[in-house]
MIKEBA-73666 format. One record per residue (C-alpha): residue number from 1; y, x, z. Coordinates in steps of 0.1 Angstrom, whole numbers, always signed. Layout:
% MIKEBA-73666
<atom num="NUM" y="Y" x="X" z="Z"/>
...
***
This chain:
% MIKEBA-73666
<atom num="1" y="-171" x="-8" z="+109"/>
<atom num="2" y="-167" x="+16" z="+142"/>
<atom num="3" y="-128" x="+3" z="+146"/>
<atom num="4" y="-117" x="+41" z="+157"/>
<atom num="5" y="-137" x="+55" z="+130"/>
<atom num="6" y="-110" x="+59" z="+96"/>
<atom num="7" y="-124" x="+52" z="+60"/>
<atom num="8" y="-139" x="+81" z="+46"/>
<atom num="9" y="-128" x="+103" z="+71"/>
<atom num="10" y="-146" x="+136" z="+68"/>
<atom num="11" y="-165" x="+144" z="+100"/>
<atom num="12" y="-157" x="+177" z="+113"/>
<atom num="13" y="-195" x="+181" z="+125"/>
<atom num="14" y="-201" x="+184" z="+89"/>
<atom num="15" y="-178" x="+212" z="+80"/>
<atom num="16" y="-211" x="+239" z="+86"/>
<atom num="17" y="-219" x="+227" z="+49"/>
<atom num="18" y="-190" x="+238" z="+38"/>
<atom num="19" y="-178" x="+276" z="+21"/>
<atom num="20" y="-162" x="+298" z="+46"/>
<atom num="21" y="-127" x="+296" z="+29"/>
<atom num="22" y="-128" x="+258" z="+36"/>
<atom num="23" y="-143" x="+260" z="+72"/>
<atom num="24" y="-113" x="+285" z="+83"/>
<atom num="25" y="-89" x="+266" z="+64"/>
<atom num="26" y="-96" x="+236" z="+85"/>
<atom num="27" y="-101" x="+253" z="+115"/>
<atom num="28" y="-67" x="+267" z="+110"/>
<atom num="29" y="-53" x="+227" z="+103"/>
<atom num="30" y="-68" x="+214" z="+140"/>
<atom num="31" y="-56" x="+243" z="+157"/>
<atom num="32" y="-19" x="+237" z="+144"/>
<atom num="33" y="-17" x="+200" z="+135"/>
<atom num="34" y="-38" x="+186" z="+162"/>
<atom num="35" y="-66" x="+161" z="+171"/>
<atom num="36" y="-47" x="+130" z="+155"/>
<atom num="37" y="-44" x="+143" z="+118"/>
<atom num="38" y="-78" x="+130" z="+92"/>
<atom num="39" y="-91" x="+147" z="+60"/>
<atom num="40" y="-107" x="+123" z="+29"/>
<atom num="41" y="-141" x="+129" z="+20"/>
<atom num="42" y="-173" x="+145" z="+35"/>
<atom num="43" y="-162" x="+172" z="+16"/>
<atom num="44" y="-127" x="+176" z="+16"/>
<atom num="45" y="-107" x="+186" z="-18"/>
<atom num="46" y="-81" x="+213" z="-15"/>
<atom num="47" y="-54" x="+204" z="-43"/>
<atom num="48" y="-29" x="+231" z="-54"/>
<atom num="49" y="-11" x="+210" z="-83"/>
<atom num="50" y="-12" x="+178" z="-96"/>
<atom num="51" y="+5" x="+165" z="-130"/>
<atom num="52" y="+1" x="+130" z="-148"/>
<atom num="53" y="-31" x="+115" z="-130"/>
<atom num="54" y="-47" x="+148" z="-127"/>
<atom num="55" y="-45" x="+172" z="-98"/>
<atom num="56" y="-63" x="+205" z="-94"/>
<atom num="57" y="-75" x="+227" z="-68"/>
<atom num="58" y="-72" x="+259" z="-54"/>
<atom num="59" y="-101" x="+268" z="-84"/>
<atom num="60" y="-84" x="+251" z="-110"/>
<atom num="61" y="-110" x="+220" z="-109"/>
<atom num="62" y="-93" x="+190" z="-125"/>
<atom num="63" y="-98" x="+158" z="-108"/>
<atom num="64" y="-91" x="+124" z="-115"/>
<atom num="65" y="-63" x="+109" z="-92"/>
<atom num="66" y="-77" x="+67" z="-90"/>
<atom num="67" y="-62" x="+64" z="-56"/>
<atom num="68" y="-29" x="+82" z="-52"/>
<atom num="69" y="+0" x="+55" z="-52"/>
<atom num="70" y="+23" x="+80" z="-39"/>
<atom num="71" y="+30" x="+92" z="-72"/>
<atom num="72" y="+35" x="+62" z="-89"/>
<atom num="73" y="+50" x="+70" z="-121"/>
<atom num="74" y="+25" x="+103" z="-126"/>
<atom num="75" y="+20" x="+139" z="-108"/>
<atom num="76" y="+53" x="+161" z="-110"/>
<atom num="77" y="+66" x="+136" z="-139"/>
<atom num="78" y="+94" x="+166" z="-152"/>
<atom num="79" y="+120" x="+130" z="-153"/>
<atom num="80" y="+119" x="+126" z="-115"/>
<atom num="81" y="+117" x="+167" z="-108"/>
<atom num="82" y="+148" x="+173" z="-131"/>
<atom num="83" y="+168" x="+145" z="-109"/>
<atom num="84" y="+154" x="+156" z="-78"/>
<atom num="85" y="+164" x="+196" z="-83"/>
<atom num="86" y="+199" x="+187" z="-104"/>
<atom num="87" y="+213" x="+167" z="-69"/>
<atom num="88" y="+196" x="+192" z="-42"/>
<atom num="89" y="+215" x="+220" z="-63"/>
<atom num="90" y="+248" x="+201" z="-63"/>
<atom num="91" y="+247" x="+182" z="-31"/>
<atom num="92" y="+230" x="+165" z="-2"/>
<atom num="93" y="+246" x="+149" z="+23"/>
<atom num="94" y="+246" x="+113" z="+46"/>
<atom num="95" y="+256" x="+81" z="+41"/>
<atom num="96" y="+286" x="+80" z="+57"/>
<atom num="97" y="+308" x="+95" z="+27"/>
<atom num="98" y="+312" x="+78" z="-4"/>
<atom num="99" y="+287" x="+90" z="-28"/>
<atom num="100" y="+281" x="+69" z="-62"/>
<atom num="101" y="+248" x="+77" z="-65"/>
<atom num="102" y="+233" x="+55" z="-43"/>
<atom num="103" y="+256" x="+28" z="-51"/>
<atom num="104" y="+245" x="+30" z="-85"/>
<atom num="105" y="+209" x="+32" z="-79"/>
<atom num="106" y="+211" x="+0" z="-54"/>
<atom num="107" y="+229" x="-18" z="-83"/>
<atom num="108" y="+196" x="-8" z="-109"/>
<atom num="109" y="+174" x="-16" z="-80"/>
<atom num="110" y="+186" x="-49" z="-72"/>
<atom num="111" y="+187" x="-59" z="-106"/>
<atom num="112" y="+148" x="-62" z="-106"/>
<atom num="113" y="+149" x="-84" z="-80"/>
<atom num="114" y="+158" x="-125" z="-75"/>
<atom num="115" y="+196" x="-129" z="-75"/>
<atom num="116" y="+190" x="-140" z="-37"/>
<atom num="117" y="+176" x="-110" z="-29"/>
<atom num="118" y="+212" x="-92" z="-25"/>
<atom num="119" y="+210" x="-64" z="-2"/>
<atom num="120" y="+194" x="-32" z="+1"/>
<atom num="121" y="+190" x="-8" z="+30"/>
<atom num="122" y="+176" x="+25" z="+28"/>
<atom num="123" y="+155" x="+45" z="+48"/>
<atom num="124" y="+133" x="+71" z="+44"/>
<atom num="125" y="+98" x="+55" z="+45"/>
<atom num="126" y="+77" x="+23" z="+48"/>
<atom num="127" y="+72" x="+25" z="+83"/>
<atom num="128" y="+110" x="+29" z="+89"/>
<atom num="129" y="+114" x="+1" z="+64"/>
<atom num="130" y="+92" x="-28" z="+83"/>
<atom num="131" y="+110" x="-11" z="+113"/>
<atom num="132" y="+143" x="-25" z="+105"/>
<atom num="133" y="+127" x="-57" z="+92"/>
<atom num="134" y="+117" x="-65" z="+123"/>
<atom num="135" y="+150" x="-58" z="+141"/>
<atom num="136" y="+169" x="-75" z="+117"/>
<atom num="137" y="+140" x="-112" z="+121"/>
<atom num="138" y="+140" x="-108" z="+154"/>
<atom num="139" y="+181" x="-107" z="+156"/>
<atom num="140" y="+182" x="-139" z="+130"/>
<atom num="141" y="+158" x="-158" z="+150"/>
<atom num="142" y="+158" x="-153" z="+183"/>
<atom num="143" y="+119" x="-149" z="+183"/>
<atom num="144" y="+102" x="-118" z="+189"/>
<atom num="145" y="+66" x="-134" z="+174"/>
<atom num="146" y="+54" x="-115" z="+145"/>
<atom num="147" y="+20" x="-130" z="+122"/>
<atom num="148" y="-4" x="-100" z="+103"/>
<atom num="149" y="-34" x="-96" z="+88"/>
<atom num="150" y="-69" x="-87" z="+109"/>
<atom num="151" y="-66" x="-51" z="+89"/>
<atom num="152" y="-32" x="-48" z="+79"/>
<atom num="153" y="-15" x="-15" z="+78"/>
<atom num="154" y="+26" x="-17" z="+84"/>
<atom num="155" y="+33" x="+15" z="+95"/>
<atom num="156" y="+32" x="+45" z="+125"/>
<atom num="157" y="+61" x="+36" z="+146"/>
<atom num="158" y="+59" x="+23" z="+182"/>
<atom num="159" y="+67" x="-14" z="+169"/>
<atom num="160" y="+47" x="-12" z="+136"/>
<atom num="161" y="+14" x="+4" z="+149"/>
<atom num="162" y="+8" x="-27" z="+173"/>
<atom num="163" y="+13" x="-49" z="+146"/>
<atom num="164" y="-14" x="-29" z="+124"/>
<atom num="165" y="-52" x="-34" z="+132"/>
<atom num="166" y="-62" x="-15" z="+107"/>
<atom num="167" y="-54" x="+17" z="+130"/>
<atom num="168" y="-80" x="+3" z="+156"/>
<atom num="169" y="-88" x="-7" z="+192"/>
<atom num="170" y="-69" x="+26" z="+202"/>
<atom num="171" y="-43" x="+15" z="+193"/>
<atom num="172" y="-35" x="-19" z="+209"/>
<atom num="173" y="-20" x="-46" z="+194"/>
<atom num="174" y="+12" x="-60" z="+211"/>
<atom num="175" y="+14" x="-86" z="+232"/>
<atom num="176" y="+38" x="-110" z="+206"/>
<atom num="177" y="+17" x="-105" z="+178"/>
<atom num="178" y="-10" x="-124" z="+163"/>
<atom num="179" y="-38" x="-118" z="+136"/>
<atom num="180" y="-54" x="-142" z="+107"/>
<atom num="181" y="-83" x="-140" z="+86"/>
<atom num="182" y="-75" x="-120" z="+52"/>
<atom num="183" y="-73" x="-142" z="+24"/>
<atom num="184" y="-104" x="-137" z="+14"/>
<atom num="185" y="-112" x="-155" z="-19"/>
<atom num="186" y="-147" x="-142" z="-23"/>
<atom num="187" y="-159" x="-153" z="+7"/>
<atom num="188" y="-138" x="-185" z="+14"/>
<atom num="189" y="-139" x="-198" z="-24"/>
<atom num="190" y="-116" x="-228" z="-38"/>
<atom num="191" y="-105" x="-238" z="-1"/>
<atom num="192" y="-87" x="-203" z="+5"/>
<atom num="193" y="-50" x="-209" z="+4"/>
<atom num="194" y="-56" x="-239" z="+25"/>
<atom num="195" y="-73" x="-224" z="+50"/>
<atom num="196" y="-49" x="-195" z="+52"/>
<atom num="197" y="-16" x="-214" z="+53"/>
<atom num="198" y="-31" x="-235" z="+80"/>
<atom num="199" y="-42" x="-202" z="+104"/>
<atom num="200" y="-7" x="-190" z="+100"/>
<atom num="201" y="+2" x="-222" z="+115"/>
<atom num="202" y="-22" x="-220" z="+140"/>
<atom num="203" y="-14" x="-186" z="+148"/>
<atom num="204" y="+27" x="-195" z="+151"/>
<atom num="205" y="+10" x="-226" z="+174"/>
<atom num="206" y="-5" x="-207" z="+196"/>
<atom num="207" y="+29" x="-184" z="+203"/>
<atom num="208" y="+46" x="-214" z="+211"/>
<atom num="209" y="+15" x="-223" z="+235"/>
<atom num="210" y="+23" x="-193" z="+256"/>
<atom num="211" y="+59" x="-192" z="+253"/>
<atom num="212" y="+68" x="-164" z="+222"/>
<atom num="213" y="+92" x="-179" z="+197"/>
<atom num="214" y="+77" x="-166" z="+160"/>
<atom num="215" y="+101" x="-142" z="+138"/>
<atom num="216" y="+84" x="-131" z="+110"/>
<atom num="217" y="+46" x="-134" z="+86"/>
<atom num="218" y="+46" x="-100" z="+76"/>
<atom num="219" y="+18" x="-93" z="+47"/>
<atom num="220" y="+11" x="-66" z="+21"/>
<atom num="221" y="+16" x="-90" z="-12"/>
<atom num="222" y="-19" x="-74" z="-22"/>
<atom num="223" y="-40" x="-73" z="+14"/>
<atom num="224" y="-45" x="-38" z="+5"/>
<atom num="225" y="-61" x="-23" z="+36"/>
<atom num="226" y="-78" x="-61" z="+42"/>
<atom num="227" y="-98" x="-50" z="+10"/>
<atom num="228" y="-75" x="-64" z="-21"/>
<atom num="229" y="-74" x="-96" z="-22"/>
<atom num="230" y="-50" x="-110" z="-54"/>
<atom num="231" y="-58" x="-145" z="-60"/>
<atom num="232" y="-50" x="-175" z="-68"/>
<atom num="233" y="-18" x="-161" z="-82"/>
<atom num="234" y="+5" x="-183" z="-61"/>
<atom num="235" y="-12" x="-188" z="-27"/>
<atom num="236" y="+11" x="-169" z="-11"/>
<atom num="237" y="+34" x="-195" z="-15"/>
<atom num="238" y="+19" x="-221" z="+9"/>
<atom num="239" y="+19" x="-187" z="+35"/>
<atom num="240" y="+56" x="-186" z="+31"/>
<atom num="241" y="+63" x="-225" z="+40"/>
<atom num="242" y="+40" x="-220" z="+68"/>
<atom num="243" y="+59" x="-194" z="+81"/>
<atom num="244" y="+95" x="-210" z="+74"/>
<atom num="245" y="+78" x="-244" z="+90"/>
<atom num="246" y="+77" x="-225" z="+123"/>
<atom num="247" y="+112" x="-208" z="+122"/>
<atom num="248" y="+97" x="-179" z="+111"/>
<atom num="249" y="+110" x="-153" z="+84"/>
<atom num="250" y="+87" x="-145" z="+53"/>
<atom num="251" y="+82" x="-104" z="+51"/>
<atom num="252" y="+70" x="-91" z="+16"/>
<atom num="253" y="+57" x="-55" z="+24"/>
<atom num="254" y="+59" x="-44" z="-10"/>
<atom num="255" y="+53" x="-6" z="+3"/>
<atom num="256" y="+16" x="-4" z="-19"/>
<atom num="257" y="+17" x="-32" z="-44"/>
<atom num="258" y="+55" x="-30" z="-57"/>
<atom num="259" y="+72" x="-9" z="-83"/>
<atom num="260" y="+49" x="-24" z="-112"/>
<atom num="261" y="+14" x="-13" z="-101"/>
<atom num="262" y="+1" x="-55" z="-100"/>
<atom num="263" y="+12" x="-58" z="-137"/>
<atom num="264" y="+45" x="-76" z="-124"/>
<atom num="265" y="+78" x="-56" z="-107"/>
<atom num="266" y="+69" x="-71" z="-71"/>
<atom num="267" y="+38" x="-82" z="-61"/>
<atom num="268" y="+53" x="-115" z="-48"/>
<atom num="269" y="+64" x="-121" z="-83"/>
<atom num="270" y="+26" x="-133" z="-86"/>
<atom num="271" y="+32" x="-164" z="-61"/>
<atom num="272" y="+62" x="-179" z="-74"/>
<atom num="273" y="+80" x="-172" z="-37"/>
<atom num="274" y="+110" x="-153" z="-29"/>
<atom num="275" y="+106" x="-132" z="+8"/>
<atom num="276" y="+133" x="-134" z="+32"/>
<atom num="277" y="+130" x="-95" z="+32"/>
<atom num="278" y="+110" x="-73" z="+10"/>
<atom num="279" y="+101" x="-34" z="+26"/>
<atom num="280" y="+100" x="-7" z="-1"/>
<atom num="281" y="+81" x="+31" z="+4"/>
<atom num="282" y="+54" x="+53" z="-9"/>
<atom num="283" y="+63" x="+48" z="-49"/>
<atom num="284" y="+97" x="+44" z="-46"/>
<atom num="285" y="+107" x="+84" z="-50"/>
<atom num="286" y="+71" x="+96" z="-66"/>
<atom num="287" y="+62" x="+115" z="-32"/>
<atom num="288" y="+98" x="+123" z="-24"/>
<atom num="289" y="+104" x="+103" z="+11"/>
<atom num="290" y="+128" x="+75" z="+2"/>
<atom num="291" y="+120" x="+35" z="+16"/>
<atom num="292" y="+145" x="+6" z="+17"/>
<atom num="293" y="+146" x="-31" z="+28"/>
<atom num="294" y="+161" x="-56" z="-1"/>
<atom num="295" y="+168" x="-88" z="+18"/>
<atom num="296" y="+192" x="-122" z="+14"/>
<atom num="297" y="+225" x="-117" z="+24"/>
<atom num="298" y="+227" x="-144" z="+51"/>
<atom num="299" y="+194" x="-128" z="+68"/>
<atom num="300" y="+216" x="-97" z="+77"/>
<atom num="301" y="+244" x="-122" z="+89"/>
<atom num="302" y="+240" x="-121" z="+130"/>
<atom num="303" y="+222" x="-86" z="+130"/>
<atom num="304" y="+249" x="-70" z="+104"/>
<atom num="305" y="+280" x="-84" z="+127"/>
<atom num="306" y="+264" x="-72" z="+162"/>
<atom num="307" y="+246" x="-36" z="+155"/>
<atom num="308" y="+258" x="-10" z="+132"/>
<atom num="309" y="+227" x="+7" z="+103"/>
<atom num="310" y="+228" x="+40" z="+98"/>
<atom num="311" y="+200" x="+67" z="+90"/>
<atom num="312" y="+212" x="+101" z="+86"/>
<atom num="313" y="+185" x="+111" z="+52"/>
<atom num="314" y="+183" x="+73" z="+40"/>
<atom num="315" y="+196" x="+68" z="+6"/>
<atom num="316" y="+210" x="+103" z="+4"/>
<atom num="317" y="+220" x="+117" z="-27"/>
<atom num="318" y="+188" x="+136" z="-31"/>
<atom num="319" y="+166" x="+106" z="-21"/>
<atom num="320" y="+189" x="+81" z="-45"/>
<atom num="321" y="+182" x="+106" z="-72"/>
<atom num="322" y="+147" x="+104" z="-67"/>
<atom num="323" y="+145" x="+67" z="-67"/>
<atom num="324" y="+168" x="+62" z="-98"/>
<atom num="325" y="+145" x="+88" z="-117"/>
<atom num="326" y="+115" x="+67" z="-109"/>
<atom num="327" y="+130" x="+35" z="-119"/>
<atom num="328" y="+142" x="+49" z="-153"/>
<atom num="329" y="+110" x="+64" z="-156"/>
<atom num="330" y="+91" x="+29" z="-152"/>
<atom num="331" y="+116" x="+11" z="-175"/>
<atom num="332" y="+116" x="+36" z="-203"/>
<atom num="333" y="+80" x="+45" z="-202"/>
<atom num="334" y="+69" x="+5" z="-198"/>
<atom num="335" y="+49" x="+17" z="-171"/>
<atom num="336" y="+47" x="-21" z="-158"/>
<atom num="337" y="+33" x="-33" z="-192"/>
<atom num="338" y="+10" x="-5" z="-190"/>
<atom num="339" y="-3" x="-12" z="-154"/>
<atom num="340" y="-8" x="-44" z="-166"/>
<atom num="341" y="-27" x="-34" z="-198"/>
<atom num="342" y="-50" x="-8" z="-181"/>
<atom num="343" y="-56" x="-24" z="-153"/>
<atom num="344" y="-72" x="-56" z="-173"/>
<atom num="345" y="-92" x="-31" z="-193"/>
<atom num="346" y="-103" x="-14" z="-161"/>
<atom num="347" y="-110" x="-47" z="-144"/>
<atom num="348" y="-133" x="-57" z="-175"/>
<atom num="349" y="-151" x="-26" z="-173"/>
<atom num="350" y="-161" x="-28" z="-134"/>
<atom num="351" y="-170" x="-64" z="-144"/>
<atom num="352" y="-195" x="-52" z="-174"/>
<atom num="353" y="-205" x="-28" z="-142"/>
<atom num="354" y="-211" x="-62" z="-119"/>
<atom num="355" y="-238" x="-74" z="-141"/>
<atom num="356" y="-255" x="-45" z="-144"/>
<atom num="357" y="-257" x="-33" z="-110"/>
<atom num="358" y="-263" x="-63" z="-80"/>
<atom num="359" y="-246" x="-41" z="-52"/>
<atom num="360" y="-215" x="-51" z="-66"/>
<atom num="361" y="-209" x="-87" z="-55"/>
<atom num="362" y="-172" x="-91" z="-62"/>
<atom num="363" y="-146" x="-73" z="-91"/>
<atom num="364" y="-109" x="-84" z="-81"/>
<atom num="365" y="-73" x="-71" z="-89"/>
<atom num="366" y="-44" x="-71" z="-106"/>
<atom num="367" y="-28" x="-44" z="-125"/>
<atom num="368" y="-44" x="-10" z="-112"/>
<atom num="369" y="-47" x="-25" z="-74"/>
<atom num="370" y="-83" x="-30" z="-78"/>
<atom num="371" y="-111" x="-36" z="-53"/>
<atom num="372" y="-144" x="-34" z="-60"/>
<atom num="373" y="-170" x="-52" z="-31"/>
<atom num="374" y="-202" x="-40" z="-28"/>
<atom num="375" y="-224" x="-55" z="-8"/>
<atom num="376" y="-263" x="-57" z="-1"/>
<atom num="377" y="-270" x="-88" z="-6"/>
<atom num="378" y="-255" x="-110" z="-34"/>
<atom num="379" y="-264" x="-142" z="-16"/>
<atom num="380" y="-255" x="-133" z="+19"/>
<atom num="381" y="-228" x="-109" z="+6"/>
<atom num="382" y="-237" x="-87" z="+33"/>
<atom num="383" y="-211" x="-55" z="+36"/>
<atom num="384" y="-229" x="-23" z="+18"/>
<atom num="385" y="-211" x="-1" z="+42"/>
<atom num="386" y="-237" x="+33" z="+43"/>
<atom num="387" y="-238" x="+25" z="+2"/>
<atom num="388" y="-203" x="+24" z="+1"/>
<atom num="389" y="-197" x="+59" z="+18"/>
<atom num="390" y="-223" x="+78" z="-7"/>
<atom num="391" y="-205" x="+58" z="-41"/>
<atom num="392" y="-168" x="+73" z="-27"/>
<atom num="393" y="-177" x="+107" z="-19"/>
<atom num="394" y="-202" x="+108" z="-47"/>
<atom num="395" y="-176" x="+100" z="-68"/>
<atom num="396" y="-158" x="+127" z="-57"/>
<atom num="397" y="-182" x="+154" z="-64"/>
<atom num="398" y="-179" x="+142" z="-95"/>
<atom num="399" y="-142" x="+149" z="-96"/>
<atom num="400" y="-127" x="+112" z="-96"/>
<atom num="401" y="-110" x="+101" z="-64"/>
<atom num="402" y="-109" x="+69" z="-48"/>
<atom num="403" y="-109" x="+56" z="-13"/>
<atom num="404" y="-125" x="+22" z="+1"/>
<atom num="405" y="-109" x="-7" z="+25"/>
<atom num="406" y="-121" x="-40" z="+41"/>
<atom num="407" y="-131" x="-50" z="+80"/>
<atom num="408" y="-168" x="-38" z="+65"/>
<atom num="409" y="-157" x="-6" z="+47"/>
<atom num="410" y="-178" x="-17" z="+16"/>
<atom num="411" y="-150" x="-21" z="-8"/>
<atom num="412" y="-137" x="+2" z="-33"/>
<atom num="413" y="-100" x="+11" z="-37"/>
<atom num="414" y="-90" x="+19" z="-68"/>
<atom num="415" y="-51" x="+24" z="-78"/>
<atom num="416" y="-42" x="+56" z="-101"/>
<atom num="417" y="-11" x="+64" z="-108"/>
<atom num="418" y="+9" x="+38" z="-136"/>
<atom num="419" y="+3" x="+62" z="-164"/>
<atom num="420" y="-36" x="+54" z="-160"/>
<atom num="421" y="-47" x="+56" z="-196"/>
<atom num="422" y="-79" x="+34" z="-211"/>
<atom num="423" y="-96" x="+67" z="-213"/>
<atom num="424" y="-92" x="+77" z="-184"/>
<atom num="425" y="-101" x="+43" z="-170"/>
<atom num="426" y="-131" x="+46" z="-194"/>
<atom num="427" y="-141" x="+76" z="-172"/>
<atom num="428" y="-136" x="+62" z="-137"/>
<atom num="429" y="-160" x="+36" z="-150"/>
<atom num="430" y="-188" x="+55" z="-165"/>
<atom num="431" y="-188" x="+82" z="-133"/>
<atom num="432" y="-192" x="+45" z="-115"/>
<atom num="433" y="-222" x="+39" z="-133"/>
<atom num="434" y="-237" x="+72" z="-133"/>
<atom num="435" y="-233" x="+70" z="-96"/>
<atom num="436" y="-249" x="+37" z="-92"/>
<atom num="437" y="-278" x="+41" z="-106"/>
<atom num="438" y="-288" x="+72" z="-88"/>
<atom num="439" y="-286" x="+50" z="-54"/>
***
């Protein structure tokens, strides 16, 4: 993969193919947004409204949203709008006056967490999140050495961007920072968690080699952007000691996997470990911009007593609102469960797909964070990156959404919204086939 090239990014020397309406309304996006700023798809969708796992565009085309974990709990779910438009009319303000809103949403939100986990901190998104994570690890240990993924993605802020690969060689990774192997299952078989515990602690080594005490192993409990990589459920554990072992902190970012889309509340809750901090975002408010950090009292000790936290639009009534919605949403509608449910159904699906169809070499998930590898050849298990490209945006002509992941591009992303239905799963799956066999 051509590390400043994005996933399906559309290519702006392609727009001549599209309608004139579409060409001058992303004309009109580069001249106001800038160079910086990337579009989905060779042919990009222009979505007016969205509402369960369906969104429409400006022509009233429905599509099928298998990719949007921003809203987590469904499109415009009336629940979270309700909360979200009671508070605005009534009030908004900062943290800094006594408000029991967000008191009472930290005490639900802690409650689905491991009694050690007794803090929460809020912020307004993921980035901001593994921001203060990294202040507060590097304040508890002393070290400023952070471990990551070779394509994780933490976030856009000065600190996080050179600690995420996945945003390429443009953007350069920082000088206390190191990178291991994605826990690649697939590819590494039975000797996996071994061999990952065992680069983390080469990886910590080699700081201490060249003088950089370690802080933190920070990981997305689900490897998103490394290309989904679940199992076994309890690898992760190993990781953690690793870490610990070194001085380190243990980081759960929980921004994509948590809230119930792996089947479980957290996605660490599959590994049998309990993170020294967890980082919160993108599902937390269903695409309103709230994020937190939930960490273990005595990690905030030596940060807490020298530096004062405040964020002038975290865990504001409006945001705490949002997030207590979502929650209720999840527990009353057993969204969790249902993650669960579908996303076995789905999973056995794409597998029927696998033996049907040898550009599929691998099926893996768990809930509805699925990731489909194709590949060229079963035997080599050579990325199918070109093949890859046509299935995603083929897909979307057909009206179903996804993205793909993975250092070779080849592997499918697949997580809908938690209200996926087995229909609706049913229908990602046969547009999958359909495309398929016309490669």
């Amino acid at each position: 993969m051509n590390s400043q090239k994005m996933i399906n990014a559309f290519d702006p020397k392609a727009a001549q193919g599209l309608n004139q309406a579409e060409r001058s309304m992303i004309e009109r996006r580069q001249k106001l947004l800038g160079p910086a700023y990337r579009l989905f798809y060779q042919h990009p969708v222009h979505l007016v409204r969205g509402e369960g796992a369906w969104m429409f565009d400006a022509e009233g085309n429905r599509f099928l949203d298998c990719y949007n974990n921003v809203a987590s709990v469904g499109h415009a779910h009336p629940h979270v709008v309700e909360a979200i438009a009671k508070q605005a009319a009534t009030l908004n303000t900062h943290t800094r006056y006594l408000h029991d809103t967000v008191l009472d949403y930290a005490e639900a939100l802690l409650a689905t967490f491991p009694a050690e986990l007794g803090h929460v901190m809020f912020t307004c998104t993921g980035s901001e999140a593994n921001d203060l994570a990294l202040r507060i690890a590097r304040a508890q240990t002393g070290g400023t050495g952070v471990v990551v993924t070779e394509l994780a993605y933490h976030g856009v802020t000065a600190s996080l961007a050179e600690l995420s690969p996945s945003l390429g060689e443009g953007v350069p990774l920082g000088r206390d920072i190191r990178t291991v192997a994605a826990p690649d299952l697939y590819r590494y078989g039975p000797e996996m968690p071994a061999k990952f515990a065992a680069d983390i602690r080469a990886a910590f080594a080699d700081m201490a080699r060249h003088g950089i005490k370690p802080a933190a192993l920070l990981v997305d409990t689900m490897f998103t952007s490394d290309g989904v990589f679940p199992d076994p459920a309890g690898f992760l554990a190993g990781a953690a000691d690793a870490a610990r072992e070194a001085g380190a902190l243990f980081i759960a970012d929980e921004v994509q996997p948590g809230f119930g889309r792996t089947g479980q509340m957290w996605g660490f809750g599959r590994h049998g470990v309990v993170p020294d901090m967890v980082s919160l975002g993108k599902p937390m408010g269903n695409g309103h911009p709230v994020a937190g950090l939930v960490l273990k009292p005595e990690v905030m000790e030596r940060f807490g007593s020298a530096a004062r936290y405040f964020n002038t639009f975290g865990g504001n009534p409006v945001s705490a609102a949002a997030g207590m919605a979502v929650l209720q949403v999840i527990q009353r509608e057993g969204l969790v469960e249902n993650a669960g449910k579908i996303g076995a159904h789905l999973l056995a699906g794409l597998r029927r797909l696998a033996e049907k169809h040898a550009i599929i070499g691998d099926v893996r998930g768990a809930g509805l964070s699925v990731g489909v590898e194709m590949v060229t050849d079963r035997a080599a298990k050579t990325p199918a990156t070109a093949e890859t490209t046509r299935i995603v945006n083929e897909l979307r002509e057909k009206r179903l959404l996804i993205s793909a992941s993975g250092p070779g591009a080849n592997i499918l992303k697949i997580r809908p919204p938690l209200c996926f239905s087995a229909t609706q799963a049913d229908m990602l799956v046969q547009a999958l086939d359909e495309v398929l066999a016309a490669l």
